[in-house]
C-alpha positions as CSV (number, residue, x, y, z in Angstrom):
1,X,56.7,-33.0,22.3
2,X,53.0,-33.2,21.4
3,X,51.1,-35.2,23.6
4,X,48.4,-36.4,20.5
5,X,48.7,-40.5,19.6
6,X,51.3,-41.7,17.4
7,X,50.4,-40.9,13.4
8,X,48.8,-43.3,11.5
9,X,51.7,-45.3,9.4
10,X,49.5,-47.0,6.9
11,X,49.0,-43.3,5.1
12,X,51.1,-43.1,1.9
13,X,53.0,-40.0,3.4
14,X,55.0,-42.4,5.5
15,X,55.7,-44.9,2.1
16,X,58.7,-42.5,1.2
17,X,62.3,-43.6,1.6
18,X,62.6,-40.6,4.3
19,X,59.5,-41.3,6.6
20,X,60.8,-45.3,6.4
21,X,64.4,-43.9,7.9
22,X,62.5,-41.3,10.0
23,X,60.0,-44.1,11.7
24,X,63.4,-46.5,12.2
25,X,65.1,-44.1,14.1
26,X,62.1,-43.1,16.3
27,X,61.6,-46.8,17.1
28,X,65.6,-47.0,18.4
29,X,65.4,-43.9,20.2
30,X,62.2,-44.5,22.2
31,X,63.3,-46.5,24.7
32,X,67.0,-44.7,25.1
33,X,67.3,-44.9,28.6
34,X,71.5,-44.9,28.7
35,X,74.0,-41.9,30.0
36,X,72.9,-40.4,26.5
37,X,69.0,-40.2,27.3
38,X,68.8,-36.6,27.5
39,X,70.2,-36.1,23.9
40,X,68.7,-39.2,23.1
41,X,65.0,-37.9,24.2
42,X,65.5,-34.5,22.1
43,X,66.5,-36.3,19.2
44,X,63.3,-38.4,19.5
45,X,60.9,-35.4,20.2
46,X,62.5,-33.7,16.7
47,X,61.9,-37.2,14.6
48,X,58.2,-37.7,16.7
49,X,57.2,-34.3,15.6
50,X,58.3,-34.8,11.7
51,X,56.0,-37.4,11.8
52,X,53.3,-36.0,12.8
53,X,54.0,-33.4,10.8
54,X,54.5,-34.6,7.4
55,X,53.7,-32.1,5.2
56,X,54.2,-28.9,7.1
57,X,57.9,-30.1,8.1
58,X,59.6,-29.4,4.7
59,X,58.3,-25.8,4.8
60,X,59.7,-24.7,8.5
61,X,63.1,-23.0,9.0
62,X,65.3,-24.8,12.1
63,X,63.7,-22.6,14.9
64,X,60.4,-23.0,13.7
65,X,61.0,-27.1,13.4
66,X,63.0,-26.8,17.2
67,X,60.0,-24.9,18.6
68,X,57.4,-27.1,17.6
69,X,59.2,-30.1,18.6
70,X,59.8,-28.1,22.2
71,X,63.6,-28.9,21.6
72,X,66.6,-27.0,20.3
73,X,68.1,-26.3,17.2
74,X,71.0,-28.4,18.5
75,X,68.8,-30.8,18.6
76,X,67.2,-30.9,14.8
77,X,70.9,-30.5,13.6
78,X,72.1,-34.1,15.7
79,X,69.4,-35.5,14.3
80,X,70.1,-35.1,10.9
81,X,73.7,-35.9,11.7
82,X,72.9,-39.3,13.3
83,X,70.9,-39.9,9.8
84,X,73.6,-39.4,8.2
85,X,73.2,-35.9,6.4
86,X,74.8,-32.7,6.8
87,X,73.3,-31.1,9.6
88,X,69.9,-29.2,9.1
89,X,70.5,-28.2,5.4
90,X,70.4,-31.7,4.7
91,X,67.5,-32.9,6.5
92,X,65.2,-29.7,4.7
93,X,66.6,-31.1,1.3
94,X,65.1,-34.7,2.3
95,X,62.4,-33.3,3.6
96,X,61.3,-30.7,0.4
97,X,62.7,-34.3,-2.1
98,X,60.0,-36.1,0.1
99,X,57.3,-33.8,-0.1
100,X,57.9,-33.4,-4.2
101,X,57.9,-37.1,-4.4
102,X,54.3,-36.9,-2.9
103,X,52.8,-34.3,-4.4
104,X,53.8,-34.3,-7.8
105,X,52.3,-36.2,-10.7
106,X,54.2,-34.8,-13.4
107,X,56.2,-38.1,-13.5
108,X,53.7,-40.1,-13.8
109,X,52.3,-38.3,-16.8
110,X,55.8,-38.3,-18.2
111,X,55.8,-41.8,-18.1
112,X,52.4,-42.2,-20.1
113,X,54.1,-39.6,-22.7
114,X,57.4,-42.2,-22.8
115,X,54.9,-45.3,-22.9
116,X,53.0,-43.8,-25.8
117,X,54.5,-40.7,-27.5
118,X,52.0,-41.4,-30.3
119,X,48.8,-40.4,-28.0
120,X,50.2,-37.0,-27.9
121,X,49.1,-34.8,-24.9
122,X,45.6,-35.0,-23.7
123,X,43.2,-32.6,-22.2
124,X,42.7,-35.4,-19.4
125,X,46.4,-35.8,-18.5
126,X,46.4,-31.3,-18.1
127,X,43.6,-31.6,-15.7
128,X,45.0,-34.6,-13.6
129,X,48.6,-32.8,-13.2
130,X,46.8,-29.5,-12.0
131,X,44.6,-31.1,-9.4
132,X,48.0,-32.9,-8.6
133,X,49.7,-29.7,-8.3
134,X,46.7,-28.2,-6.7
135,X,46.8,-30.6,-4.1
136,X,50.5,-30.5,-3.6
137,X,49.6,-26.5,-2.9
138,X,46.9,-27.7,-0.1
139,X,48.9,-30.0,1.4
140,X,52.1,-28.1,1.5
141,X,50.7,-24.7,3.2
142,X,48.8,-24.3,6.2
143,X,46.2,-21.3,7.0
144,X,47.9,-19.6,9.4
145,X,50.5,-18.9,7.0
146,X,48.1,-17.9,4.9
147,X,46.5,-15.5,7.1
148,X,49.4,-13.9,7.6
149,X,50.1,-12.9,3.6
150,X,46.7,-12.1,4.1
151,X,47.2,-9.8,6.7
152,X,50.7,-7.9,5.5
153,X,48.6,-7.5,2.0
154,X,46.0,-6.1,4.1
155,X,48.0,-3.5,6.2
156,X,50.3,-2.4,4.0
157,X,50.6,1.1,3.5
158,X,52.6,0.3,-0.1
159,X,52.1,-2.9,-2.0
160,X,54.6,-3.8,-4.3
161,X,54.4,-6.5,-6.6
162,X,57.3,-8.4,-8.2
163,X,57.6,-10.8,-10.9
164,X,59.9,-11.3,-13.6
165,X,60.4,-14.6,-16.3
166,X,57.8,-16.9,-16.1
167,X,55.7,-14.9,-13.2
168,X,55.7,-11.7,-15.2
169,X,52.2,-12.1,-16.4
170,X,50.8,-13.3,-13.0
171,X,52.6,-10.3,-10.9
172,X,51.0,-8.2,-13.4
173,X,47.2,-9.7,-12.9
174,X,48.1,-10.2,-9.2
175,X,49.1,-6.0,-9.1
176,X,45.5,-5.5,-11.4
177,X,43.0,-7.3,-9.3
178,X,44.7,-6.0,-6.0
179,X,44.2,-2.0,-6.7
180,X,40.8,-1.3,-5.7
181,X,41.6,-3.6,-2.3
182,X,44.9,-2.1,-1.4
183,X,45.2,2.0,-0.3
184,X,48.7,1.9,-3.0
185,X,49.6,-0.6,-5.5
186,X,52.7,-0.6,-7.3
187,X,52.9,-2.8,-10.1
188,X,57.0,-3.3,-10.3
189,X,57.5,-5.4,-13.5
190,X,55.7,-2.9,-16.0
191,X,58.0,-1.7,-19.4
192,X,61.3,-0.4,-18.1
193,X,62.6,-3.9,-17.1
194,X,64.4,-4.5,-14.0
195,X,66.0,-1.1,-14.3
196,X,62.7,0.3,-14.1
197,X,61.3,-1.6,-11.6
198,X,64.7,-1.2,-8.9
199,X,63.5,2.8,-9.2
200,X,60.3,1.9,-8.2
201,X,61.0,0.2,-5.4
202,X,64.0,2.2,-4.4
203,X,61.2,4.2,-1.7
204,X,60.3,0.9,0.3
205,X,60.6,1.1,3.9
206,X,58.8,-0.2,6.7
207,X,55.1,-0.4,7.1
208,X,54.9,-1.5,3.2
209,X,54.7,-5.0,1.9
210,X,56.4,-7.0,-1.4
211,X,55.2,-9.6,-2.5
212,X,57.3,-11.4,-5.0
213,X,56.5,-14.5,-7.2
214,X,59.3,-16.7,-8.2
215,X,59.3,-20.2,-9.8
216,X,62.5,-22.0,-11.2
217,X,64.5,-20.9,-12.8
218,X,64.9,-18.0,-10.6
219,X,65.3,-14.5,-11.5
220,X,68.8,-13.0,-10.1
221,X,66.7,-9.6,-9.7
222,X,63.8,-11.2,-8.4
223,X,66.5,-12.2,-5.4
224,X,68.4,-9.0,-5.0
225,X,65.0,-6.8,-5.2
226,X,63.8,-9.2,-2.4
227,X,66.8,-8.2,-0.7
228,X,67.0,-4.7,-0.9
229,X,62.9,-5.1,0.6
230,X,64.1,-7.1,3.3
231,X,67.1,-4.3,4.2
232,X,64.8,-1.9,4.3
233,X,62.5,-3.3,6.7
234,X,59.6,-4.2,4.6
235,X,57.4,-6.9,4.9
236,X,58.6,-9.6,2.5
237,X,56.0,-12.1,1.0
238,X,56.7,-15.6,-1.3
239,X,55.0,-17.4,-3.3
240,X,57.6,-19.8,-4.8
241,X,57.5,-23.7,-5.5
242,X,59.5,-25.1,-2.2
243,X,61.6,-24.4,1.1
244,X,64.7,-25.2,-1.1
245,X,63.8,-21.9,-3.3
246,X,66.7,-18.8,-2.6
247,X,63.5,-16.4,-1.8
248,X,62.2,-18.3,1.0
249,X,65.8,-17.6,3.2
250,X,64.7,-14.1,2.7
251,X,61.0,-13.5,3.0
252,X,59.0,-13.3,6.4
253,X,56.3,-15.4,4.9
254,X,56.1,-18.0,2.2
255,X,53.6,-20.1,0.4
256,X,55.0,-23.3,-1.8
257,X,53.0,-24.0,-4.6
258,X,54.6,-27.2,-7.2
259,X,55.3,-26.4,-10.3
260,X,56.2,-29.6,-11.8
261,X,54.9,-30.3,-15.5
262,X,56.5,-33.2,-17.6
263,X,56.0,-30.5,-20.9
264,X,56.4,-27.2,-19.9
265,X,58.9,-25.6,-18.2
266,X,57.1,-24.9,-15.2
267,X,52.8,-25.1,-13.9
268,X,51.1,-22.1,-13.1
269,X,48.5,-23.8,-12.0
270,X,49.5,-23.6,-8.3
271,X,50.4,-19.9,-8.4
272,X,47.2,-18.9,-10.1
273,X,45.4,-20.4,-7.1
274,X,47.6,-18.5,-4.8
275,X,46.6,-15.1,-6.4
276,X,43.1,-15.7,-6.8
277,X,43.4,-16.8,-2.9
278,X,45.2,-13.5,-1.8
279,X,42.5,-11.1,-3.9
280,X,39.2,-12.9,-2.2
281,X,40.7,-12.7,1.6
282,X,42.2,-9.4,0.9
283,X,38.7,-8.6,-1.1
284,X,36.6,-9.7,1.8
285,X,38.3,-8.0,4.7
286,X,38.6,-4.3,2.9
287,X,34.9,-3.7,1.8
288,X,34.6,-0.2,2.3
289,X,37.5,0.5,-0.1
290,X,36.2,-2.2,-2.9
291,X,32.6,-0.5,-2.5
292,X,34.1,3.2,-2.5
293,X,36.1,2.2,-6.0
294,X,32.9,0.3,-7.3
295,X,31.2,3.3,-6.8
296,X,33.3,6.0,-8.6
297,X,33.9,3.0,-11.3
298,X,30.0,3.8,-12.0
299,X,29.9,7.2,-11.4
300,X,32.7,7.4,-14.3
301,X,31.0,5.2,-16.9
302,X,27.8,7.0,-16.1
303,X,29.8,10.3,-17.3
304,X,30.9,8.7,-20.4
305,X,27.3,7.7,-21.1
306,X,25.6,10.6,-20.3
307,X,28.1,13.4,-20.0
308,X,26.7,14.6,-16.7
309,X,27.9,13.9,-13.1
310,X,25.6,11.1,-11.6
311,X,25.0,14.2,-8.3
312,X,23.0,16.2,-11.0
């Protein structure tokens, strides 16, 4: 268990049904000093360290949550049970509920459109729901995992780039902006469909990256494309709206951006951010091939222009 000072409970982070349970059952198992203290003492290190990790909880997998609360995964799984949910499948369902409850202000939007459906949508009520969801994306993600999408972008010797339904556009932008950074890009959702795209990633092995975009309602091919990646021993990158999504059981790394919007179907707010955050790292730590394919860019539109090679 950490050794920093209990977290500050006035924040609104602990004003969620889940964090009110979670600080009652640290308070009864502090002072467990009974036949049971052993358990008792790993149950408390599991509930300290979701405390005073509120938002970077609901994205860890058991081992990750066990190893930061320098306990086992026995331990994370009895604690869920003696809160009365089923085992560690439960508690990341509360915890991912708990975080959406937080970071979300499409409900309170749709409560202004309920109040007063004659107003209409407004411009101001857009931009308060993406810095909502933009903050949801800040507080949900931490750098290192960040630096780590940064880095399998970075070193892969094939990129691939996934997204079908509502990502399609953004995979495609994503696959665009990434080519002059990236030694091999493949855009996988071009024309073709997912028939298409399952022949162009049917070469991926290891030593190359995908990274797949997926917000609800999840694409079955999106999943199975992830999984054939995965089989294959390829790096496999998220971006999708929460721990709870089917591609984060499969990918190595995973950011969660909210996609909540009480008119749309989903925000891409979130996941623009995302991709404009991968291109500048990726952008900054690959100069030499940005400069190189800046370089023949010009050399080619001075060819057009002129009709003789810039060497002449």
């Amino acid at each position: 268990m950490s050794d920093s000072p209990f977290p500050d409970l006035s924040h609104k982070v602990y004003k969620t049904p889940l964090m009110q349970r979670m600080i009652k059952v640290v308070d009864e198992l502090r002072h467990k000093t009974d036949a049971s203290g052993e358990k008792q003492t790993a149950l408390f290190k599991v509930a300290y360290f979701i405390l005073q990790n509120p938002w970077r909880s609901p994205t860890l997998n058991i081992e990750h949550l066990a190893g930061g609360a320098r306990t086992s995964t026995a331990a994370v799984n009895r604690l869920a049970n003696h809160m009365g949910m089923n085992g560690f499948t439960g508690l990341r369902e509360a915890l991912v509920q708990h975080l959406l409850e937080l970071v979300s202000p499409a409900d309170r939007v749709l409560n202004e459109l309920n109040d007063h459906p004659e107003n209409g949508f407004a411009l101001s009520q857009q931009v308060r729901l993406s810095n909502g969801n933009l903050e949801g994306l800040l507080n949900g993600n931490d750098d290192e995992q960040f630096e780590a999408m940064v880095r399998a972008v970075s070193q892969a010797e094939h990129l691939y780039i996934l997204g079908f339904g509502s990502s399609h556009y953004l995979a495609g932008l994503a696959a665009n902006a990434l080519v002059p950074h990236c030694p091999h890009v493949v855009a996988l959702n071009m024309e073709g469909g997912s028939e298409n795209a399952a022949r162009r990633l049917a070469t991926i092995s290891t030593g190359d990256t995908l990274l797949a975009l997926a917000l609800p309602p999840y694409t079955r091919d999106t999943l199975r494309m992830a999984q054939y990646a995965h089989g294959r021993g390829a790096t496999v990158l998220a971006v999708t709206d929460s721990p709870a999504s089917p591609l984060a059981e499969i990918a190595d790394h995973c950011l969660f951006t909210p996609p909540a919007h009480p008119v749309l179907r989903t925000s891409k707010v979130g996941l623009l951010a995302v991709i404009e955050a991968l291109i500048s790292a990726v952008w900054l730590r690959n100069l030499e091939p940005v400069n190189e394919s800046m370089r023949l860019a010009e050399d080619a539109l001075h060819y057009l222009r002129t009709g003789s090679d810039p060497a002449d």
